[in-house]
N, C-alpha and C positions, 0 to 999 in steps of 0.2 A: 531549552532556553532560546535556542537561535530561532523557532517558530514562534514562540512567544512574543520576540525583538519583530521579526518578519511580519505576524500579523498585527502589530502595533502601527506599525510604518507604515502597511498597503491600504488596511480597511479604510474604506471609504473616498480613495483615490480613486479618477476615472482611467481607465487605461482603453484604448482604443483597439477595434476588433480589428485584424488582420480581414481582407475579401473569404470570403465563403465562412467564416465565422460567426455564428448566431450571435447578433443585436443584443437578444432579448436576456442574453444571462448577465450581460458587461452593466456595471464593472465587475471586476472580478479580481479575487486573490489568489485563487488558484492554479495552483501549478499540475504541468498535465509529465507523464511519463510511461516508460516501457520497459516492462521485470524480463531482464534477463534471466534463462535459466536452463538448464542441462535435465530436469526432472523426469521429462518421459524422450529425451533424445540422447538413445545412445552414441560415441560413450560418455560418462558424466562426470568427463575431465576438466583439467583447467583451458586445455586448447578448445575442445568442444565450447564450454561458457567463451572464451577470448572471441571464436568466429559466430557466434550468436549474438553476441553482445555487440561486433561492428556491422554485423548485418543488419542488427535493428537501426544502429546509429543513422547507418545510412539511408535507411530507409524513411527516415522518420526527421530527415531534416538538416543532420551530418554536426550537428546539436548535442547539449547536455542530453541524456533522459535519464537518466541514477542509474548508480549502479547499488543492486540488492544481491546479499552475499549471504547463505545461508548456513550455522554450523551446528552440528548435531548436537555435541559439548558443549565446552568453555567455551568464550568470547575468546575470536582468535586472535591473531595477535601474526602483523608480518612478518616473523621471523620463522615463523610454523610454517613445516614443507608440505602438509598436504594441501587440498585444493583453497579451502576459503586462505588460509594465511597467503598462500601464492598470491590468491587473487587482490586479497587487500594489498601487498606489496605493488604487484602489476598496476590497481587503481591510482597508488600513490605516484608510481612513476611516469606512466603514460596516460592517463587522466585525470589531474589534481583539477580542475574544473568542477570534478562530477561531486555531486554529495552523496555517498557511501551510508545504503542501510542493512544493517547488522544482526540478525535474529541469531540465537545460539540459547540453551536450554537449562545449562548447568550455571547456577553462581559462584562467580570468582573474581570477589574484590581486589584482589592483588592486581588479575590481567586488566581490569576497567583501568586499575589507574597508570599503566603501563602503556594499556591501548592511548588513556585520554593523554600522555607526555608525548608520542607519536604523534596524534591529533596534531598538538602544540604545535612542533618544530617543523610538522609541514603542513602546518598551513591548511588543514584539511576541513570538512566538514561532515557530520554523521549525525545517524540516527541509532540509537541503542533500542532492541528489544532483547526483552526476556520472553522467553515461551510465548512465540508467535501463533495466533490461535489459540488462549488458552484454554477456553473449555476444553478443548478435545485432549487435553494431557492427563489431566488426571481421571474425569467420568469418564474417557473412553480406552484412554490407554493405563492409567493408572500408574503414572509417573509422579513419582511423591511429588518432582519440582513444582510441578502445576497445580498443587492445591492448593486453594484459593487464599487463604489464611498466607501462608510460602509466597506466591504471588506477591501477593500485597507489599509484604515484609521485604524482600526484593527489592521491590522500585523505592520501598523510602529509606533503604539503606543505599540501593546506587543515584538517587536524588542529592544524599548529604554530600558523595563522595564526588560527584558531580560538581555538586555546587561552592565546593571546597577549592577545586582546580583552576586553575590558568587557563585551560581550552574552553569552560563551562561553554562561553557563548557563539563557539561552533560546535556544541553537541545536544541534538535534542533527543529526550527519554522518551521514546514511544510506545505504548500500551496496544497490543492488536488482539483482536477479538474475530471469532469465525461468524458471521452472519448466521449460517448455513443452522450451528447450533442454538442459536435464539428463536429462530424463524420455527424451524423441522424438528428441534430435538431438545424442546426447552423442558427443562424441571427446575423445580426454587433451587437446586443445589448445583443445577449451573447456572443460573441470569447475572447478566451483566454485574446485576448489585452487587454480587460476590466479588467480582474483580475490579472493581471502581468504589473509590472513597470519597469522601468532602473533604476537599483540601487536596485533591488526588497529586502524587508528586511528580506525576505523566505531563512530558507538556502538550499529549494530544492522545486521542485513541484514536488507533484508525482501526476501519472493519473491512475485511475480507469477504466480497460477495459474489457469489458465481450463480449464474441458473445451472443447477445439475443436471444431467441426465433424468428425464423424467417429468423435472417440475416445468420447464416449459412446455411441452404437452401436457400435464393435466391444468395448467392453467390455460391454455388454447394462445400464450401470448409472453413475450419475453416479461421479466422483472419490469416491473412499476415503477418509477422513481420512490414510491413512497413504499413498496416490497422493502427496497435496498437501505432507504435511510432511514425509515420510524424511529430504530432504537442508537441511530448517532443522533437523533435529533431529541430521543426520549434522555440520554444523557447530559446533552446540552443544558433543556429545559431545566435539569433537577441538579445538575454540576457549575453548567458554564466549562466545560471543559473543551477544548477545539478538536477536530473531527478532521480525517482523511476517510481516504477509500484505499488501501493498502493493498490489495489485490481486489482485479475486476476480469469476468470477461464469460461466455456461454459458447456454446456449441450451436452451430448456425442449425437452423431446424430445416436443413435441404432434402433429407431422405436421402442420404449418402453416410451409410451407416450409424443412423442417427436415431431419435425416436420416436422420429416427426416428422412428414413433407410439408409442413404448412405455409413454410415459406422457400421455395424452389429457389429462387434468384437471389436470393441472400438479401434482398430492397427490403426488407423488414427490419432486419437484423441492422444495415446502415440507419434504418433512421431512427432505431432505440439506440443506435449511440449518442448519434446525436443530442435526442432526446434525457440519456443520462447523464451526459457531460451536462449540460445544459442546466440539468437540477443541481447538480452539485455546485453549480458558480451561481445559483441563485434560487437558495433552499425555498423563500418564500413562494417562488411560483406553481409549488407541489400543491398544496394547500393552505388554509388558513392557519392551521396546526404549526405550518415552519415558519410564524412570523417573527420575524427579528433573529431567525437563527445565521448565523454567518456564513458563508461561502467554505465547501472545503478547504482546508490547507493545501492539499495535492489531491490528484486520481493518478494511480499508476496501474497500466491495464496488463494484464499477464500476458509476455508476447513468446510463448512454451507451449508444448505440449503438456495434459498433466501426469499424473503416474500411469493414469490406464492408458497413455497414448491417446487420449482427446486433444483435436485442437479447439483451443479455449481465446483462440488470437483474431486480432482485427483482421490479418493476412486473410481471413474465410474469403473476405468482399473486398476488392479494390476500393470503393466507395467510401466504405468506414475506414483503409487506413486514409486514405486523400484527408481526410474532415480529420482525422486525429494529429495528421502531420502538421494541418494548421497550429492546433491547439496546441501541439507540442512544440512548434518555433515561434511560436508568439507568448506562450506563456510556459516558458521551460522550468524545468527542475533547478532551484538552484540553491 
């Protein structure tokens, strides 16, 4: 709801570029941010997340950039001692500013509407997902929750109960999807179709896109803008449903452990960022194919390690964070 209210308000307003800011995407709706996270740095505590998460802050502006809280289970819920309930409490006290997004695996009506009375009373704002990534839950791991059918069922029972509340319009229902599995590991019984409907009760899908290990050297050249968005924008086309970038980010192809020297200096690597942000605040400029498609809602780029101890973060090049820390004080998370 609260993206729905958000993108009704900005589209089509001019908002002026900060110095070192590309011209050529503005205007723009989009908001830019940095995913905290503990995944591949040990240990994968709540203190560990607390001092990555103010390192980013600072780094990046001393600014909102969201906080993303990840739980295996149920939707947690502040009162819960281990690390995500910590951290939502922690969020609520020492950064109510921030908007708080929320992955967690398991359905439990009860805690949504316990979470969204919390929401209420402070004042907070969130993004709800269910099975983040969802292809890779059920065709890869075979977790009943992420069958597509389950899925579906999910978002338009937490939709009614959503839209039944008092917090409704500081909570938006997000849909996230793996790039990775549309792109590299598609069959009809996982595309997108499976997980997206007419009349979708999501007020956004965002997609998750990384160049993996590998795919950058065989393609001689980082992700495309139109690698990345074809299918937020094959959605669009066929839904009208609004589009993030929910996790972003590659391994510099330096030949420092990598699988590629092709770009030594990391200068490649700075100006596909650039270059990515860039399409995302202004799909049309990809092709003729993006015309009339809207601006991201957000990009939030992975600023972590990932499981295998890859760094996947702008920290590679100085250069790219400079250019991300614009984007992200000028047009922050909020």
């Amino acid at each position: 709801m609260y993206v729905r209210q958000l993108l009704a308000v900005l589209v089509g307003l001019t908002i002026a570029t900060s110095p070192g800011v590309s011209a050529q995407a503005a205007p723009t709706t989009t908001m830019f941010g940095v995913i905290s996270s503990t995944l591949g740095c040990p240990p994968d505590s709540f203190a560990e997340y607390v001092r990555v998460y103010q390192a980013h802050r600072a780094r990046y502006g001393g600014g909102p950039i969201g906080i993303r809280i990840f739980a295996q289970g149920r939707l947690p819920l502040p009162t819960d001692t281990d690390k995500a309930g910590s951290l939502l409490a922690w969020a609520a006290e020492k950064h109510p500013e921030e908007a708080i997004t929320i992955s967690h695996k398991v359905r439990d009506d009860a805690r949504l509407r316990t979470l969204l009375a919390w929401v209420q009373v402070k004042k907070l704002r969130v993004s709800i997902i269910y099975c983040h990534e969802a292809q890779i839950h059920w065709f890869d791991f075979g977790d009943e929750n992420g069958k597509p059918d389950t899925f579906r069922k999910v978002y338009r029972a937490y939709r009614k109960i959503i839209a039944a509340h008092p917090a409704r319009p500081r909570v938006t229902l997000e849909k996230n999807l793996l790039w990775w599995s549309q792109r590299y590991d598609h069959t009809p019984e996982n595309d997108w179709h499976r997980f997206i409907e007419r009349n979708d009760p999501a007020d956004l899908v965002s997609w998750d896109t990384y160049s993996f290990p590998g795919m950058p050297t065989g393609q001689g050249h980082y992700a495309t803008p139109d690698d990345f968005f074809r299918y937020a924008r094959d959605v669009w086309k066929e839904f009208r449903l609004p589009w993030a970038v929910g996790e972003i980010g590659t391994v510099v192809q330096d030949g420092t452990g990598t699988d590629g020297n092709w770009d030594p200096s990391g200068a490649k690597f700075a100006t596909w960022v650039r270059q990515i942000t860039d399409a995302a605040r202004n799909p049309s400029s990809i092709d003729a194919s993006y015309a009339g498609m809207p601006p991201a809602i957000f990009v939030k780029w992975w600023g972590a390690l990932d499981a295998q101890n890859r760094d996947l973060s702008l920290e590679q090049n100085p250069g790219a964070v400079t250019y991300y820390r614009r984007l992200v004080k000028t047009f922050p998370i909020v």
